[in-house]
C-alpha positions in Angstrom: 0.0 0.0 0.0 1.2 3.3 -0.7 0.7 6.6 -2.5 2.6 7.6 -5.7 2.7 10.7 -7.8 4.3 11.0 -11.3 4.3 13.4 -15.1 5.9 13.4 -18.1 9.1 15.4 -17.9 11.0 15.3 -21.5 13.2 17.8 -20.5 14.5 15.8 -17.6 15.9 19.0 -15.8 16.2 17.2 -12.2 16.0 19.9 -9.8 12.4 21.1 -11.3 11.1 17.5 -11.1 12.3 16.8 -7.8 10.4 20.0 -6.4 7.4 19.2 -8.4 7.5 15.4 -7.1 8.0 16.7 -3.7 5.1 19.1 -3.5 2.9 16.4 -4.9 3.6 13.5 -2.7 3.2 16.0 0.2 0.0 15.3 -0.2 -0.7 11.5 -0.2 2.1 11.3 2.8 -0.5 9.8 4.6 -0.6 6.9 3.0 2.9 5.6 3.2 5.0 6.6 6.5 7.7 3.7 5.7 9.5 6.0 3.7 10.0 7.7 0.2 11.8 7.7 -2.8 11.7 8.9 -6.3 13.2 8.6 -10.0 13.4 9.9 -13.5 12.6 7.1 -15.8 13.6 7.9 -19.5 11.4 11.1 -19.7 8.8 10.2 -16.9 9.4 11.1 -13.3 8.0 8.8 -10.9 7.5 9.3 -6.6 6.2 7.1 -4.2 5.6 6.7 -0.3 5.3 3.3 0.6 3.2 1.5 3.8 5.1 -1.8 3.4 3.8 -5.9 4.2 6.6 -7.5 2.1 10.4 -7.3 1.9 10.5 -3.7 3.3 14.4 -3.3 2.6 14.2 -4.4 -1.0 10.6 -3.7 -2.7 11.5 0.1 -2.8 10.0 2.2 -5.3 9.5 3.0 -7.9 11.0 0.0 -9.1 13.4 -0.6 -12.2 13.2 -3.7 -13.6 16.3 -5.6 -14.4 16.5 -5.0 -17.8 16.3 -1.0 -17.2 13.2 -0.6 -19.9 10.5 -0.8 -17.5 9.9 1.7 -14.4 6.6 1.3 -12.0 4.9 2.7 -9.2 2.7 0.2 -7.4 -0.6 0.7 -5.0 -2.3 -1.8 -3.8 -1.1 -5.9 -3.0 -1.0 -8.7 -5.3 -2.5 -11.5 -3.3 -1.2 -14.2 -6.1 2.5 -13.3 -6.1 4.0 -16.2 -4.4 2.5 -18.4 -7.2 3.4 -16.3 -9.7 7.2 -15.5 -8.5 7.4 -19.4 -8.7 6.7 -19.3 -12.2 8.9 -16.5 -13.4 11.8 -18.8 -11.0 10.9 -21.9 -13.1 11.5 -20.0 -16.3 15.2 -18.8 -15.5 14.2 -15.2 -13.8 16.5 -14.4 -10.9 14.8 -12.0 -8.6 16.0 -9.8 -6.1 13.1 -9.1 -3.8 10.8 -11.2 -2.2 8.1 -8.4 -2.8 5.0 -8.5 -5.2 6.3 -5.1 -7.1 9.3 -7.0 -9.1 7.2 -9.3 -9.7 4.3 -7.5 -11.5 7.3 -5.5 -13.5 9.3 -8.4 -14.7 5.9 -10.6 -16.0 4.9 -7.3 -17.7 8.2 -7.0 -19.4 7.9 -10.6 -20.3 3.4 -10.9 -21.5 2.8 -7.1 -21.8 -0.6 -6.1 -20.3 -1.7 -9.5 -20.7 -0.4 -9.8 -17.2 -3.3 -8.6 -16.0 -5.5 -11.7 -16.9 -2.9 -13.4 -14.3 -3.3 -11.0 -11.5 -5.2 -11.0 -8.4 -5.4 -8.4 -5.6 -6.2 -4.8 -5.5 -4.1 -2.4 -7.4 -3.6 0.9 -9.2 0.1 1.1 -10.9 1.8 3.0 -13.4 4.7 2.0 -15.6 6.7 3.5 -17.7 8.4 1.1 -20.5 11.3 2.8 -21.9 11.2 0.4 -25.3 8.1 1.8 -26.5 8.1 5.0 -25.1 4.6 4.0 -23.5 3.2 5.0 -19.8 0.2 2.9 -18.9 -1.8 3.5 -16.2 -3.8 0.7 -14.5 -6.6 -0.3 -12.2 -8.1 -3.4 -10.6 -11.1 -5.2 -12.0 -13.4 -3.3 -9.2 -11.4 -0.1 -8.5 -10.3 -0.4 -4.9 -7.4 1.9 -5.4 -7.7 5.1 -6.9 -5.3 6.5 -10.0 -6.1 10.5 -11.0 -4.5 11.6 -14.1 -4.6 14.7 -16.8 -3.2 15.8 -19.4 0.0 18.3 -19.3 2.5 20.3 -21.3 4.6 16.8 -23.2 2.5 14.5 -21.6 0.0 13.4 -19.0 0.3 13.8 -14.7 -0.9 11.3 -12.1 -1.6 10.8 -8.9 -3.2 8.1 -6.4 -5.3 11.4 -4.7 -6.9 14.4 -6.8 -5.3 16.7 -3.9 -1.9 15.8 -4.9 -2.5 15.8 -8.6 -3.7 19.7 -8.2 0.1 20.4 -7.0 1.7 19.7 -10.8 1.8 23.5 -11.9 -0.2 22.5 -14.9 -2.8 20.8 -13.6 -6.3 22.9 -14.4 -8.2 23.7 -11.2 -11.8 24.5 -12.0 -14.6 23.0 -11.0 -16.2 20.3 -13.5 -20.1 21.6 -13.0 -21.3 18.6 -14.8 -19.5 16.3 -12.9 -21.0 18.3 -9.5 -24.5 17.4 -11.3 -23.8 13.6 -10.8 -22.2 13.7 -7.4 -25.3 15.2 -6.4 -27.6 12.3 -7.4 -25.1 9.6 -6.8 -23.0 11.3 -4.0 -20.0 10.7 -5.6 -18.2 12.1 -8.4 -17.9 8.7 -10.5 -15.2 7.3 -12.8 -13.8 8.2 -15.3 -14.9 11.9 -14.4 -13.9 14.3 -11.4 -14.7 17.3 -9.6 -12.2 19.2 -12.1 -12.4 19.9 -15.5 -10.1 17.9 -17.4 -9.0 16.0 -14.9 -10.5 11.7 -14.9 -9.8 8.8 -13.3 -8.7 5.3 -14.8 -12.3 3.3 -15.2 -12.1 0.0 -12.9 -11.4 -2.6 -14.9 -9.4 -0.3 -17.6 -5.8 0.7 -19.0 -4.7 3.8 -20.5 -1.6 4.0 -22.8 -0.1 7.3 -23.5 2.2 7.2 -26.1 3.2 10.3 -28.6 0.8 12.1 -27.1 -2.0 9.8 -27.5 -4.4 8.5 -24.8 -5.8 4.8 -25.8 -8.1 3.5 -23.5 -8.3 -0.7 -22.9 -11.2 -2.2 -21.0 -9.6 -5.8 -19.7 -12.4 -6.7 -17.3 -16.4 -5.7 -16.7 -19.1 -6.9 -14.4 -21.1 -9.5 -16.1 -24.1 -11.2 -14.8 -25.8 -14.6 -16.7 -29.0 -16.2 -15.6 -27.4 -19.9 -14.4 -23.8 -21.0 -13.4 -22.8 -23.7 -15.3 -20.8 -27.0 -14.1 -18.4 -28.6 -15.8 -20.8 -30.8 -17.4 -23.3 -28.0 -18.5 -25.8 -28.5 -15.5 -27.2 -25.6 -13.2 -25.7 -26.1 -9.9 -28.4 -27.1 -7.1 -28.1 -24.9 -3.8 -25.7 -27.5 -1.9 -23.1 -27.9 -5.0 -23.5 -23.9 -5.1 -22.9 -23.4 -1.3 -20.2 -25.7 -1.1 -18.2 -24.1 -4.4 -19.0 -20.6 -2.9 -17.5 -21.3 0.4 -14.2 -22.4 -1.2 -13.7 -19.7 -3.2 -14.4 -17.3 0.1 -12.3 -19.7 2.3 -9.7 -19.1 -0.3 -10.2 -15.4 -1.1 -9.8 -14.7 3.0 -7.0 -17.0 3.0 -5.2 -15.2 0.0 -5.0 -11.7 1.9 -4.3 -13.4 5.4 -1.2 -15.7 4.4 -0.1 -12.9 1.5 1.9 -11.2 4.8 3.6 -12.1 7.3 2.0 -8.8 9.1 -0.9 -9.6 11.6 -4.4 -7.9 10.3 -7.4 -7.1 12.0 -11.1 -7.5 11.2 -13.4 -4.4 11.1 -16.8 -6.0 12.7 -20.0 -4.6 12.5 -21.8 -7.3 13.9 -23.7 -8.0 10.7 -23.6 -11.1 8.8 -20.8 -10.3 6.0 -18.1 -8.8 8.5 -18.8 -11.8 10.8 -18.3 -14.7 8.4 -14.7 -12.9 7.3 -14.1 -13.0 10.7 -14.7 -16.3 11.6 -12.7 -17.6 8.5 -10.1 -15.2 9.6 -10.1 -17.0 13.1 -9.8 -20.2 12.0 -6.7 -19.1 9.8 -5.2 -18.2 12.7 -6.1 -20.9 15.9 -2.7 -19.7 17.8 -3.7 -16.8 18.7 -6.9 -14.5 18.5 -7.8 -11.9 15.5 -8.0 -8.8 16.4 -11.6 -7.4 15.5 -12.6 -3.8 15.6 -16.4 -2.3 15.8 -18.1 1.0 16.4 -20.3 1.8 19.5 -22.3 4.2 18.7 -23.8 6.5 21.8 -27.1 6.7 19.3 -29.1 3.1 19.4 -30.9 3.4 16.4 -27.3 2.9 15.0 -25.2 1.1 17.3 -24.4 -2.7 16.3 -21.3 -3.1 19.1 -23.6 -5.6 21.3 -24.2 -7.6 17.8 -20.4 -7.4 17.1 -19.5 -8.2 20.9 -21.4 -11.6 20.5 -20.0 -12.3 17.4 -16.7 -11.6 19.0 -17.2 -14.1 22.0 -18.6 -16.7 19.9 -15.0 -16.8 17.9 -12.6 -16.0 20.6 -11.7 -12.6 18.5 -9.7 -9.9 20.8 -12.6 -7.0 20.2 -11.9 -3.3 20.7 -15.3 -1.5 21.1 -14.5 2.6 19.3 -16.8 4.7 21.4 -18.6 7.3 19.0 -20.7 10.3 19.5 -21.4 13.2 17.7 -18.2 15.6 19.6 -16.0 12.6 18.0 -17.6 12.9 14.0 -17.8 16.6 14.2 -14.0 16.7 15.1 -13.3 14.3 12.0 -15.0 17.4 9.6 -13.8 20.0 11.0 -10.2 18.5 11.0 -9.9 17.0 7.9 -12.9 17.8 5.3 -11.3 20.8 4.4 -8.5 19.4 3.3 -9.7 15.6 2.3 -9.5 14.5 -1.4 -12.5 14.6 -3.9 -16.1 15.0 -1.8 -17.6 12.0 -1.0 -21.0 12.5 0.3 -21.4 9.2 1.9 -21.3 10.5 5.7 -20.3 6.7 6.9 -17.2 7.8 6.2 -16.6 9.4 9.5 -17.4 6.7 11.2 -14.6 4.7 9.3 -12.4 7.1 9.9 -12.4 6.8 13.8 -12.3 2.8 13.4 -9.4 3.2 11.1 -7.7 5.7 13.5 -8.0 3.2 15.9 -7.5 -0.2 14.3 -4.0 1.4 13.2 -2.8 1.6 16.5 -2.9 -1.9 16.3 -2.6 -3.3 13.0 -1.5 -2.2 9.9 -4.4 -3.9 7.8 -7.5 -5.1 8.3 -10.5 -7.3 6.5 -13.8 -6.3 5.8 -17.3 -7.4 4.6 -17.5 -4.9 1.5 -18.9 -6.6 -1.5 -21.3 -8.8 -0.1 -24.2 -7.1 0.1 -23.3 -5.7 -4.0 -22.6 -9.5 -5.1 -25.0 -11.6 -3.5 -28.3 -9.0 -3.5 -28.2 -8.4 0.3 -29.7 -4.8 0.4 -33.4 -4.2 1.0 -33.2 -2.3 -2.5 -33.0 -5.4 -4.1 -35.8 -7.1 -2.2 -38.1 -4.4 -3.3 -36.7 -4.1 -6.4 -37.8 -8.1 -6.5 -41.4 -6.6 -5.7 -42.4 -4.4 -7.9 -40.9 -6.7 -10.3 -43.7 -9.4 -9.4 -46.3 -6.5 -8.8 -46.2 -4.9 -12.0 -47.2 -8.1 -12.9 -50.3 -7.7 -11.1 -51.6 -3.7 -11.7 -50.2 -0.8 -13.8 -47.3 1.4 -12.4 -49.9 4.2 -11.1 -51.8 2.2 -9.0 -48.5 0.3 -7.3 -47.4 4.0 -6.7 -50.6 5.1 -4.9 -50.5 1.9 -3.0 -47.0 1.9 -2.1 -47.9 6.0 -0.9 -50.8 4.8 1.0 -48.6 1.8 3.0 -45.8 4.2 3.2 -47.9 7.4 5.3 -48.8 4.4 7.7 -45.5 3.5 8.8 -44.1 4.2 12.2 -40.5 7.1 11.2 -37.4 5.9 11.9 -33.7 7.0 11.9 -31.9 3.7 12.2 -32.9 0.8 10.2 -34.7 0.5 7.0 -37.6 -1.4 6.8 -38.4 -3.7 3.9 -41.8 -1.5 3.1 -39.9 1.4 3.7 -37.4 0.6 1.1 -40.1 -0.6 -1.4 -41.4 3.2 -1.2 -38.6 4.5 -1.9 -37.9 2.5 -5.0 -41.5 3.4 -5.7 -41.0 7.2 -6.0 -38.8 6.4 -9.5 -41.6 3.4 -10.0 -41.8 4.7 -13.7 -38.0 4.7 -14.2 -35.8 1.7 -15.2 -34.5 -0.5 -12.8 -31.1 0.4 -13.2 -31.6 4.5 -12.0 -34.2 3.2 -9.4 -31.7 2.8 -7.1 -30.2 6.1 -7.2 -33.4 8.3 -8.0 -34.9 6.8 -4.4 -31.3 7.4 -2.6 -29.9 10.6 -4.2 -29.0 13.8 -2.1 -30.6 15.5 -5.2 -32.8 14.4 -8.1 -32.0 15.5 -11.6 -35.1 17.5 -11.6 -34.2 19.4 -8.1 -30.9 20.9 -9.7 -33.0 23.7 -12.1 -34.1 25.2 -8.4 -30.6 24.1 -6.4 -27.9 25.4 -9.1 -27.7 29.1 -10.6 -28.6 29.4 -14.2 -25.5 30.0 -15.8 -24.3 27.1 -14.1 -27.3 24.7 -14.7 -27.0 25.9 -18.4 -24.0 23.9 -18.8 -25.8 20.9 -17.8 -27.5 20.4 -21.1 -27.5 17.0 -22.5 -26.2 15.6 -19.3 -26.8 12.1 -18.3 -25.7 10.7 -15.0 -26.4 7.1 -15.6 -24.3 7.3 -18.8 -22.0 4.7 -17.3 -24.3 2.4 -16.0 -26.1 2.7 -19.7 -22.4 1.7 -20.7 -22.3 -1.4 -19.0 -25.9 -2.9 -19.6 -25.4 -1.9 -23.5 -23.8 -5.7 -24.1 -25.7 -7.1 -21.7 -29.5 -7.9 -23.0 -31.9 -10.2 -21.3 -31.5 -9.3 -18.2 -34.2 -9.6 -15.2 -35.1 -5.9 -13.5 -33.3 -7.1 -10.2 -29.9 -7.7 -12.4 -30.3 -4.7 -14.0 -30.5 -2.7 -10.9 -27.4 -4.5 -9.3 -25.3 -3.9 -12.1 -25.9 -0.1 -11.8 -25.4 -0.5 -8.3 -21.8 -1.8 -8.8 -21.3 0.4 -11.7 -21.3 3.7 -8.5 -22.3 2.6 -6.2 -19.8 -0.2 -5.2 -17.1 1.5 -7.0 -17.0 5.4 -6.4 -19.1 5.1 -3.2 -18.2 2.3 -1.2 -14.6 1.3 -2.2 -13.9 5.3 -1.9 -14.8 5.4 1.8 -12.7 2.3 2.7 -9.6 3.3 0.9 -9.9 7.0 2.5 -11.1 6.3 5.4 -8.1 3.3 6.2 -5.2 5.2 4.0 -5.5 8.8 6.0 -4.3 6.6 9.0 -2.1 4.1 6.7 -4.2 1.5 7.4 -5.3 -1.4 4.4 -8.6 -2.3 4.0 -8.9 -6.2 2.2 -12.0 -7.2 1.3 -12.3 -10.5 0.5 -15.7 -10.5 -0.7 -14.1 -8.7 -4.0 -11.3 -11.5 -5.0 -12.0 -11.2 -8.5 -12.8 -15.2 -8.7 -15.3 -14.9 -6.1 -17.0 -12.2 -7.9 -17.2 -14.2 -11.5 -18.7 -17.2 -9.4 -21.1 -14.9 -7.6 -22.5 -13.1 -11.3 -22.7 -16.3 -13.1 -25.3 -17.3 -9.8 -29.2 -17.3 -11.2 -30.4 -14.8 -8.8 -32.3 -17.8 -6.8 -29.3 -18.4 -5.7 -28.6 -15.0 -4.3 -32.0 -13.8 -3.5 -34.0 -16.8 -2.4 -37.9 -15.5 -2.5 -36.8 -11.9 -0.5 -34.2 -13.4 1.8 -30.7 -11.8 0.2 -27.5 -13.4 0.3 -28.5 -16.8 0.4 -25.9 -18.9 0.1 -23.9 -17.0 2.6 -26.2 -17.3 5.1 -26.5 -21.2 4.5 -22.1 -21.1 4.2 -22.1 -19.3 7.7 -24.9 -21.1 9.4 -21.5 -24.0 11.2 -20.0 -20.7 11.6 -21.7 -18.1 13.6 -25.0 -18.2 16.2 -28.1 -17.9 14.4 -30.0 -14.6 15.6 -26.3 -13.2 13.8 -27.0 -15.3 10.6 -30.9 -14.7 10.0 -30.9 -10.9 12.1 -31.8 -7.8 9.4 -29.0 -6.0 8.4 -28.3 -2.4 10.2 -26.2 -0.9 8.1 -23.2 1.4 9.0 -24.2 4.5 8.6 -23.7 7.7 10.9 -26.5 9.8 12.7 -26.2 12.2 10.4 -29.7 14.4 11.1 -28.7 15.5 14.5 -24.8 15.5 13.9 -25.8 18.8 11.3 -28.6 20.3 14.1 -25.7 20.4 17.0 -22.4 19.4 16.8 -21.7 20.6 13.3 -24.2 23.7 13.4 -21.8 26.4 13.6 -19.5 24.6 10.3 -22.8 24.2 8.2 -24.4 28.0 8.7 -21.0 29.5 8.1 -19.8 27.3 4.8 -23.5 27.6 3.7 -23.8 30.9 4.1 -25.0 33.4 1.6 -21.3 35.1 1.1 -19.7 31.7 0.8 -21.8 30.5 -1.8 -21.5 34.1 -3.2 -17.7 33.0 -4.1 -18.2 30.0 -5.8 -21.2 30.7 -8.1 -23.1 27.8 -7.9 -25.4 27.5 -5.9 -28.9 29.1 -5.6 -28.5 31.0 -1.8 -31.8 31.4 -1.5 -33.0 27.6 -1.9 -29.6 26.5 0.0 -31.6 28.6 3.1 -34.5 27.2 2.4 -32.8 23.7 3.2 -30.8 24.9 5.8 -33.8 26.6 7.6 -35.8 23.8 6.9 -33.9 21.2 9.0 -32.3 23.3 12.2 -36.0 24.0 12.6 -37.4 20.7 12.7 -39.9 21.3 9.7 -38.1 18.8 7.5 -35.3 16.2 7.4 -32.6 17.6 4.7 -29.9 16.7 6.1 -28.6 14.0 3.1 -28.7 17.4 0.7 -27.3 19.7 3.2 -24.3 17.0 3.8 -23.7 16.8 0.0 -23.8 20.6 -0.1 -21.2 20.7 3.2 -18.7 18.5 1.9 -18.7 19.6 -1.5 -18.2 24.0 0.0 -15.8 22.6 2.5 -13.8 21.1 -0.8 -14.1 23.8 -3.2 -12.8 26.5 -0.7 -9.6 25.1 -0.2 -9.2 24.3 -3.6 -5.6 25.7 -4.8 -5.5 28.7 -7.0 -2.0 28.5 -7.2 0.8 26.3 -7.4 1.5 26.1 -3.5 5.1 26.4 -1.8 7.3 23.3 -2.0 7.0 21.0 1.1 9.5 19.7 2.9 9.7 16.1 2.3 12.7 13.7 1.9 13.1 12.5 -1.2 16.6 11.5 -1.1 17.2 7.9 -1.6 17.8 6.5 -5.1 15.4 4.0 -7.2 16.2 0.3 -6.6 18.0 -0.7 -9.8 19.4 -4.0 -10.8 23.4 -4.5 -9.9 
């Protein structure tokens, strides 16, 4: 794990690039405290801060293959390079480290990008190969690391945070409006665009070749989902082969980021069913000694899971650390570090996450989590009611189901924690007449497209024309016909959701302490067995993930297998009325908005006024609208003052 930084430099004057490195990796020190180093590759300068698990003495990078040709700058692990470093040994290779960096260089230099097909972990990387005058840029199949790039004076800049990236002295620094148009209805701003203009990130899944001043894009991997898995022998697996084939591929995905270091990792443990099972697989990994498991105890019950997690704990024999939370403890993450955090994310679990992380890296250096699970085997209430209106439309047109839904919904008792099956079916509802795949987002966004004509000022919504924010999700289903509206809809939800929403809050919230998040629920084989699942298998009647819960049945105590899932989420409503009152009326103020433009002050009041009074709950838009001011006004005007970070030791070359 680490962060890296890096631009074309043709002029190779060394003193200029080292101050420009250095001002850039500034900014993602953070995420590697093991040390630093940088190089200037044949026309490409390269800097990188490492958080190390393997060979710490003589994985340093960025790393120069032993030919010379090939410079690369690695973030993330590659869970598979044991097996692999076997076969570059058996075919006359002599390597120097024992790390996974050498050995991702050397199988590039020998199969070209096809390495990637071999491959498993989580990764961004960029290499530079000196034969072809080519810098590729690279991410993992699901995007669990980020990689931030634009284009500059000779070439392209890059960076594993947009924060650093906006140190380059040619990097652009204004505000992408249309981009800001799909972070507020998906509260995130989603690959490949950003929160600046001209500035993108590398797709998931995706490779970018720069060469004489060309950009080529190569998609090596998308989410694909098929009606049946298929043995061997063409059959549809029943639910015990299915169960038994899923639990080896998780028992094997855990083991894979467990045994890849010889570091000891934590668990993060909510207490809910995914975290649990990657915890008890974790346990029995390790029957010398007890995992360390980490949950949140929130002083708010309506979202406090730390007795669930505590019984989880005792059942395995875990050593549990309990994080006490209230809202003193998020409001000090916001005021401390939104200001200056990367890209908005308006997910506000992230603070939460944040004060987990904090404290699992006082123990640890990496930890497991459940991610994924609830994406690849349907275990969100979204997709239950998504199931529902599938089978009513069935029964009586759209109107009707939406007047019925309105009726069932005003007779439900309010509540801030969990979410209720019904409650969840109305909220799909209010998009009923959309398409499955925006359903999703229309029911959960901060804003709706058709709130931004009222929220945005008109210059600024004028630029919105033609703008479509499920343009990537269209992307993905555009090869895929004949699917069911539940596969639809959890295709879009990985296509954002997953990616830009989810995986962005784990890696931020672990890497600003230098902490790793795995999640094994992502291994990439897991996930092809998991999408070529009919979605029986995964949503049996409206009882989500399945086969998990049949897997971890000899595992855990039952109220933990069958119980609803919580969610982690963060008491966001009264965090904004008290703690974080002062921070909201002074960034959403009338003269703040003034200075960036945007926003309509008058129906930002309206929200504002609207929630501190009680009249209304707006605090999902208000958040969105708080992280995003809090970004934009320490956005960088100007090329800041170099910092004062050690960049002196040299590349590791061959002898």
């Amino acid at each position: 794990m680490c962060g890296f930084v890096g631009f074309s430099d043709l002029t190779g004057g060394q003193d200029a690039a080292r101050a420009t490195a250095d001002r850039m990796l500034a900014a993602v020190a953070h995420r590697g405290p093991d040390g630093s180093n940088w190089c200037h590759h044949r026309g490409v300068t390269f800097a990188h801060c490492a958080l190390t698990f393997v060979d710490p003495d003589r994985g340093r990078q960025p790393f120069v293959s032993a030919s010379g040709a090939t410079a690369l700058v690695l973030n993330g692990e590659i869970y598979n390079h044991e097996e692999l470093r076997r076969e570059l040994r058996a075919a006359g290779v002599r390597l120097r480290t024992a790390g996974d960096t050498e050995v991702l260089v050397e199988l590039y230099e020998r199969h070209g990008m096809k390495v990637l097909e071999r491959v498993r972990g989580m990764y961004a990387f960029v290499l530079h190969d000196a034969r072809t005058a080519t810098t590729v840029l690279a991410r993992d199949p699901m995007g669990k690391k980020p990689l931030y790039y634009t284009r500059v004076p000779g070439g392209i800049a890059f960076a594993s945070e947009l924060t650093a990236l906006l140190r380059h002295p040619d990097a652009p620094r204004t505000p992408d409006v249309r981009a800001l148009a799909g972070y507020l209805t998906l509260q995130a701003f989603c690959a490949p665009g950003s929160a600046v203009t001209d500035v993108y990130k590398v797709r998931p899944g995706s490779y970018l070749e720069h060469s004489g001043g060309r950009l080529r894009e190569v998609e090596f991997w998308r989410p694909r989902l098929a009606t049946a898995a298929r043995t061997p022998g063409g059959r549809t697996p029943g639910a015990r082969e299915a169960a038994a084939r899923f639990e080896e591929l998780f028992r094997a995905a855990v083991a894979r980021r467990v045994m890849s270091t010889e570091r000891r990792l934590g668990v993060l443990l909510s207490g809910g069913l995914d975290s649990s099972a990657v915890a008890a697989v974790a346990q029995q990994l390790s029957p010398q000694r007890p995992v360390l498991t980490f949950s949140a105890g929130f002083e708010q019950p309506d979202f406090d899971e730390s007795a669930h997690a505590r019984s989880v704990a005792r059942h395995l024999g875990t050593e549990h650390h309990v994080v006490r939370i209230g809202g003193r403890e998020l409001a000090d993450v916001v005021e401390s570090e939104y200001a200056r955090a990367d890209e908005p994310l308006a997910d506000p679990s992230l603070l939460p996450t944040r004060i987990v992380c904090r404290t699992a890296r006082q123990h640890v250096r990496g930890v497991l989590t459940g991610d994924g699970a609830d994406e690849l085997l349907l275990g969100y209430r979204y997709f239950q009611a998504e199931r529902a209106i599938e089978l009513l439309l069935r029964l009586m047109p759209a109107p009707r189901l939406e007047a019925l839904v309105r009726t069932l919904v005003r007779r439900l008792p309010a509540r801030s924690g969990n979410l209720p099956a019904a409650a969840a079916l109305g909220l799909l509802a209010r998009g009923l007449r959309a398409a499955p795949e925006h359903r999703f987002y229309l029911s959960t966004a901060p804003f709706g497209p058709a709130e931004l004509p009222g929220l945005l000022r008109p210059d600024a919504h004028a630029a919105l024309a033609g703008h479509d924010p499920f343009a990537e999700v269209s992307r993905l289903l555009d090869d895929q016909p004949g699917l069911t509206g539940v596969q639809r809809s959890q295709l879009a939800v990985v296509a954002h959701f997953l990616r830009d929403v989810i995986l962005t809050k784990t890696d931020r919230g672990g890497m600003r302490s230098a902490l790793e998040l795995r999640s094994p629920f992502l291994d990439l084989d897991l996930v092809e067995y998991g999408n070529a699942l009919p979605t029986s298998l995964k949503l049996r009647r409206f009882t989500g993930k399945y086969l998990l819960r049949r897997v971890a049945a000899d595992w855990l105590p039952t109220d933990i297998v069958r119980r609803t899932k919580l969610g982690f989420r963060a008491p966001l409503a009264a965090l904004l009325r008290n703690e974080l009152r002062p921070l909201l009326l002074d960034t959403l103020s009338a003269s703040a908005l003034d200075r960036g433009g945007l926003f309509d002050t008058r129906a930002v009041r309206l929200l504002t006024d609207d929630h501190l009074s009680g009249r209304r709950d707006t605090s999902r838009k208000l958040w969105a609208l708080l992280t995003y001011q809090l970004w934009y006004q320490a956005l960088p005007t100007h090329t800041p003052s170099p910092a004062c970070l050690d960049l002196t030791e040299e590349p590791h070359r061959a002898p």
